[in-house]
N, C-alpha and C positions, 0 to 999 in steps of 0.2 A: 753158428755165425762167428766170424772172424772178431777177436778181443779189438777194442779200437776205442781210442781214449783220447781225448784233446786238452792239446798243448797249447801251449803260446813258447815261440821262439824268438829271440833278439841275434842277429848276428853280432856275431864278435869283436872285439877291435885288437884280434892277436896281429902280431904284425908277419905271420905264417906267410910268405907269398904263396906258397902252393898248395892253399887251399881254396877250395873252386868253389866260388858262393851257390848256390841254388836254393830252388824255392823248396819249404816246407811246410806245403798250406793243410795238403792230409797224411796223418803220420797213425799207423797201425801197428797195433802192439800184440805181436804173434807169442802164444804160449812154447817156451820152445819143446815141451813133452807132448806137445799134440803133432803127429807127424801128417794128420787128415790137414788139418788149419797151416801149416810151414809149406805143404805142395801147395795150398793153394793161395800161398799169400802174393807169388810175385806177378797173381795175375791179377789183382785187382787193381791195378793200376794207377796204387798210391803214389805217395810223392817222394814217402820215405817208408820202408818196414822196420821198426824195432823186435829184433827177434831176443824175446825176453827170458833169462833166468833167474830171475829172481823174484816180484811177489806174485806171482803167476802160476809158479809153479810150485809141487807140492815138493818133490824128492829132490836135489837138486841133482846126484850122481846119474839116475837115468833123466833128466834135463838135458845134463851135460853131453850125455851121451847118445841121446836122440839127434839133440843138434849137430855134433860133428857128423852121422852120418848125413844127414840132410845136408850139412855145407860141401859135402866131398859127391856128392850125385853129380850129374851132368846139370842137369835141371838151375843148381847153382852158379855153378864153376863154367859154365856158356853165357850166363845171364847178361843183356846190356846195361854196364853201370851207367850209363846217361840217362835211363830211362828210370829207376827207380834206386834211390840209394837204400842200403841193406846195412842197419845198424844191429849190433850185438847190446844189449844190456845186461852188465856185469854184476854182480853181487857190491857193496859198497868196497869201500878200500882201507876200511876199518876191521873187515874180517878176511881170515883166513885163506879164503879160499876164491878170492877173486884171480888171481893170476892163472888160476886151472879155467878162469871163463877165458881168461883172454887167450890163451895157447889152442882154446878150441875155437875162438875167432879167426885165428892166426888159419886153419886149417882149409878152412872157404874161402871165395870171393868176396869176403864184406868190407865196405870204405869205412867202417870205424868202431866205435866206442859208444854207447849213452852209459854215464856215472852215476849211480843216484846215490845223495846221502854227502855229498861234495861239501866239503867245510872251510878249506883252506887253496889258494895258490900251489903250496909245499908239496898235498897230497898229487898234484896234477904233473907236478915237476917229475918228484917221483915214477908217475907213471908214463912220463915221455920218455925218461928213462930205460924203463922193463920195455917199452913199444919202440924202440930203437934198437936197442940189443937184439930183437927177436928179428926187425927188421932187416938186421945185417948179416941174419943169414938164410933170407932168401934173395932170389935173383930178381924178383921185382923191385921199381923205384917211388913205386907210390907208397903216402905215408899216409896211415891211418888219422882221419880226425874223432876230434873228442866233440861230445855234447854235453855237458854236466849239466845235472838238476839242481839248479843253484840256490834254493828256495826252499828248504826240506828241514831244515835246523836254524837258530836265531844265527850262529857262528855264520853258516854260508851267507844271508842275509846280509850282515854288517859286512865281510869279507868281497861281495860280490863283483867290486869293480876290480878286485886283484885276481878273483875266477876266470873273469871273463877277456886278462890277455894273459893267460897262461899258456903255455906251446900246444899248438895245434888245436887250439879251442875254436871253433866255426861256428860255433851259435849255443847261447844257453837257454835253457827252458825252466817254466814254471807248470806248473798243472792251472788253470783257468777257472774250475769249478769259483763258486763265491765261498763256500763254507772254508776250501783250501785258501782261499784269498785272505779272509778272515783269519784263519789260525795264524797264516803270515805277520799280519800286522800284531797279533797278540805277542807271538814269540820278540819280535822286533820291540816292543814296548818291556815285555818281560826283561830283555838283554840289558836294554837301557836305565830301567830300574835298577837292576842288581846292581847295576854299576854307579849309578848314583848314592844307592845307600852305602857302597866300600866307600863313598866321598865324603856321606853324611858322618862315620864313624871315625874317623881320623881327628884326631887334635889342630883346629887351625892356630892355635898360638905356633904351633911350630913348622918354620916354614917351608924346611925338608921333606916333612911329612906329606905336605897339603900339594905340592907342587909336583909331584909324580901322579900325584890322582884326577886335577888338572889337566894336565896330558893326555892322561886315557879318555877322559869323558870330551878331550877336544880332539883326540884323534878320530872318536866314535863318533863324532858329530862330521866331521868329514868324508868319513866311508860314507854316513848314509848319504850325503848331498849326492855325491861322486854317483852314488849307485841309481842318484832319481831318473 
């Protein structure tokens, strides 16, 4: 049976004009070292495929190399992108070897990117960057979009409303389960804490001291409004 996992999606408010809203009610999370499960994914007639390299699979080199053939088949490369959009899920952008996913994305027909592990704005910039460069040397005009997992560490959390208009961002995701729900709110409380006691340890006789820390814990009180 085909890997399939439920998400909850938020469109985005990048201000990307060309990027084509659509709907993302069933999203299927293809292993991409199973090439029985990748033939048969673009017929089930999801709404989106995430074809995944990273916790799905075990090796990532034959991963990686399972899926370029599969993007370079007919089977792909004829596919109607209206009818089912085909994401790539990359390794995060903290390790090494995400840019080897994306060059084998680059190789098919796929509309984009899902990020997991997304922490910052900065990281996303970054990769609009490397997805631009690659873009500019093929002959097509379409730009890949990004999906980031925004939800995955306390950083992306507090960061989230700067995630979510970074370039070419079209919708970000959470995982739905409650148990995931729950570690959410922990880490977000976690973050907030630590940041309160760097407040409680400062000398308030001095006022240089006390008013940089002030700052932080009122800027972190605004991300999270921003992010409800």
């Amino acid at each position: 049976m085909v890997a399939r996992q439920s998400r909850n999606f938020a469109t985005s408010s990048s201000s990307s004009n060309d990027i084509k809203q659509r709907l993302r009610r069933t999203v299927h999370f293809i292993p991409a070292d199973n090439t029985k499960f990748l033939h048969k994914s673009l017929s089930l007639g999801a709404d989106t495929i995430v074809l995944d390299l990273e916790d799905s699979v075990k090796d990532k080199t034959i991963a990686r190399d399972t899926l370029s053939t599969f993007l370079q088949s007919n089977m792909c490369t004829s596919r109607n992108r209206d009818a089912t959009e085909v994401l790539v899920r990359i390794n995060p952008l903290s390790t090494d070897i995400w840019k080897e996913d994306i060059e084998v994305g680059f190789l098919g027909n796929v509309d984009g990117f899902m990020i997991p592990k997304v922490e910052s704005q900065d990281e996303l910039i970054m990769l609009d960057e490397t997805l631009s460069e690659l873009e500019s040397k093929q002959s097509t005009d379409k730009r890949k979009i990004i999906l980031p997992i925004a939800t995955e560490t306390p950083n992306a959390v507090l960061n989230i409303a700067s995630i979510a208009k970074s370039p070419r961002v079209a919708a970000i995701t959470w995982v739905s389960f409650f148990v995931i729900s729950c570690v959410t709110i922990i880490c977000i409380c976690c973050a907030f804490i630590c940041n309160i006691a760097q407040l409680l340890v400062v000398n308030f006789r001095d006022v240089r001291t006390c008013q940089p820390k002030w700052e932080v814990l009122a800027h972190i009180k605004l991300n999270l409004l921003e992010s409800i």
